[in-house]
Residue, then its C-alpha position, 0 to 999 in steps of 0.5 A: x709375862x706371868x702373874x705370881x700369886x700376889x697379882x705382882x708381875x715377873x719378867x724373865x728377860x734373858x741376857x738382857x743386862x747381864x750374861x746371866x738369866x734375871x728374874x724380875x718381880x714388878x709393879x706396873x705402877x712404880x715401873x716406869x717412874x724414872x729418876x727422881x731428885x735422888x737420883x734413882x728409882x726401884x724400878x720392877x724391884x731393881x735399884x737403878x742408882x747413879x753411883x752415889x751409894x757407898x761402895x756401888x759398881x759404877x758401870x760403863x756409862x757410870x750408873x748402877x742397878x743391884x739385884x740379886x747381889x751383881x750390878x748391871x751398868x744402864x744409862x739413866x735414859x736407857x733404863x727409863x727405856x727399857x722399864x717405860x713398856x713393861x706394862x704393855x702385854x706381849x700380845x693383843x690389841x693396843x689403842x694408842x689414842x685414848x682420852x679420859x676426862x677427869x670426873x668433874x669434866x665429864x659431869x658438865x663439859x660445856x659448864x666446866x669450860x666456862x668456869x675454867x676458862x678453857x674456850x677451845x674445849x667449850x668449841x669441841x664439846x657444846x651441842x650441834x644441831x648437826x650432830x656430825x661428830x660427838x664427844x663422848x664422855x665415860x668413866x674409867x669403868x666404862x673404858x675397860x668394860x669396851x676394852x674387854x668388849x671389844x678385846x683390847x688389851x692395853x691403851x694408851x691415854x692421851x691429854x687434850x691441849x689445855x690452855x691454862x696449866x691447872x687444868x693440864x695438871x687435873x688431868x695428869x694427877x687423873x691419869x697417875x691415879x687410872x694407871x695405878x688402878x689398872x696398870x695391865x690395862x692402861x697407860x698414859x701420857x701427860x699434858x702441860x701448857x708451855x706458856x707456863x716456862x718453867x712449871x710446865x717442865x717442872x710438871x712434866x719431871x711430877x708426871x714421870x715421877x708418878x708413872x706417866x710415860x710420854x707427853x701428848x696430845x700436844x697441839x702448839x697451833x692451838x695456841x697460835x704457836x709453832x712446836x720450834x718457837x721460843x716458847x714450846x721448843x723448850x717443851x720438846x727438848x725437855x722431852x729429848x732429855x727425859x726420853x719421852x715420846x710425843x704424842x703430836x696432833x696433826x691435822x690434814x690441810x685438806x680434810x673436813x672442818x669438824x669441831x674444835x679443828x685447828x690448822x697444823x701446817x705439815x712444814x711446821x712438823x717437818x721443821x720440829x722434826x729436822x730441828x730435833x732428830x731425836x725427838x721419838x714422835x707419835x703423829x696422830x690421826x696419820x700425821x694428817x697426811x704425811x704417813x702419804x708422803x713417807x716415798x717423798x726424800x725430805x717426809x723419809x729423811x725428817x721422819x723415819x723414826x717417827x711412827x704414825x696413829x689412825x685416830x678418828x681416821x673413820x672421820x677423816x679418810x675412806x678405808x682404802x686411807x689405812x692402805x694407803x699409809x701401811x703401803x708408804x710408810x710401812x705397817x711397821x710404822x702406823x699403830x693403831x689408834x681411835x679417839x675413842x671416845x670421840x665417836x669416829x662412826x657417826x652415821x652408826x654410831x650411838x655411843x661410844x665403843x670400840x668394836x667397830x674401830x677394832x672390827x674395822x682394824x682387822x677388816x682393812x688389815x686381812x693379813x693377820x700379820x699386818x693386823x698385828x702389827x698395825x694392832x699392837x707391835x708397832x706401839x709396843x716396840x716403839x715404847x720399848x725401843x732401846 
């Protein structure tokens, strides 16, 4: 993928659409808007319509994209497919589990919950005596400088589970605003709180209009729901519809009681699974266990297109976890993720970075095969999965 002179990106992508080589010029931050109330959208320069422009070819699933005078037939879910991981490099280091908080977050994290009301984020982030796991908090400069420390290219953000919607959409607007400043280097997924019904869904139709890619890191347990009841279904299903990823925490019934835990039963995930099978799943910090369980008929058959994340598995497993999950559920399906900037390195750890989870990637993955994979390829075609 190269740069034109103007710092816009091009694409060549031959036979992709059309039986002829088409040379897209892009802009990351309008790329991976989708659809909105008109029914198109100029993604990477080419108009995406839905047959409503006078005179437009409609194509076989009866929509339309012009460029260049010819007219290429996409679905509305295809193109939102194909667009959402044109940001993502070809190559490199992807973290698919980050977390950035907005400025006023970070200036008084234990203050904010108060003021705000947000109690599970008090939990996580007031001071220990212990000092066994800590929060770190860092601009969006300070995330890029441990990325080019530490040679990642790309990251995916995550928002945290939120409990009243105002703070849900801070977050996003947040993020909207890292993504159109770096758009080579970031990406992001929004974060609603479902017990807001309609607005939630109305949030997350705003997030993808302002280039957010996925939804996560959702927590339904937090809240004391499950992901299929009445309340946050509604959520995933939005999700199926709009073709977003989910991002899912899920947390191993059998790891340590650190900060801001929240009990997650696996049957729970399996059921969201069983019940929406289209729903493209990202488990995080390796589906708390169930990456293990991947030989197991029933984990295989809910789970297959799922793919699983190694945030803060420092903090949950000894090293030979990695193995472990890359032998059952294939490195093909495991992405490399840290938490940062949780500091998952607690007894060397002085401040957050991504060295060590990046040192630590290539370490347990010898084969550079593997390290690829598990390093960047597994989240970039499940992005771009068509």
């Amino acid at each position: 993928m190269g740069r034109s002179s103007s710092g816009v990106s091009s694409l060549t992508e031959p036979g992709a659409c059309c039986s002829m080589s088409t040379r897209v010029r892009w802009s990351a931050s309008s790329a991976c808007r989708g659809f909105g109330s008109k029914g198109w959208s100029v993604l990477a320069g080419v108009e995406i319509g839905m047959g409503r422009e006078k005179g437009a070819a409609r194509g076989p699933e009866g929509s339309i994209a012009r460029s260049g005078g010819f007219a290429i037939g996409l679905s509305p879910r295809r193109v939102a497919r194909r667009f959402r991981g044109m940001a993502i490099p070809d190559e490199g280091v992807i973290d698919a589990h980050v977390h950035l908080y907005p400025p006023e977050v970070n200036a008084d994290p234990v203050g904010w919950a108060d003021r705000q009301g947000e109690r599970l984020w008090r939990e996580m982030v007031e001071e220990r005596p212990d000092r066994r796991v800590r929060q770190g908090f860092v601009s969006v400069d300070r995330l890029l400088r441990d990325m080019d420390a530490a040679g990642v290219a790309h990251v995916i953000l995550l928002g945290w589970y939120w409990e009243r919607p105002e703070t849900c959409e801070l977050q996003n607007r947040f993020y909207a605003q890292c993504v159109r400043a770096h758009p080579d280097r970031i990406s992001a997924f929004a974060t609603v709180q479902a017990s807001d019904g309609d607005r939630a869904v109305a949030e997350m139709r705003r997030a993808r209009d302002a280039g957010l890619i996925g939804l996560g890191e959702m927590c339904p347990w937090a809240f004391g729901g499950r992901p299929t009841d009445e309340q946050w279904l509604p959520i995933f299903e939005q999700a199926v519809e709009m073709d977003w990823p989910v991002n899912l925490h899920v947390t191993d019934p059998a790891s340590r009681a650190v900060p801001g835990r929240v009990e997650t039963p696996l049957e729970d995930v399996l059921a969201l699974a069983e019940t929406l099978p289209e729903l493209r799943l990202i488990l995080a910090h390796l589906g708390g266990g169930l990456a293990f369980l991947e030989p197991g008929y029933r984990v295989h058959r809910a789970l297959k297109d799922a793919i699983y994340d190694t945030a803060a598995v420092p903090l949950l497993y000894r090293r030979s976890g990695w193995q472990a999950a890359i032998k059952a559920a294939g490195a093909e399906r495991v992405a490399f993720g840290t938490d940062y900037p949780l500091m998952v390195f607690p007894r060397t750890q002085v401040e957050p970075g991504l060295t060590e989870s990046v040192a630590l990637l290539r370490e347990v993955c010898a084969d550079a095969g593997v390290a690829g994979q598990v390093g960047g390829e597994t989240i970039r075609r499940f992005l771009r999965r068509t």
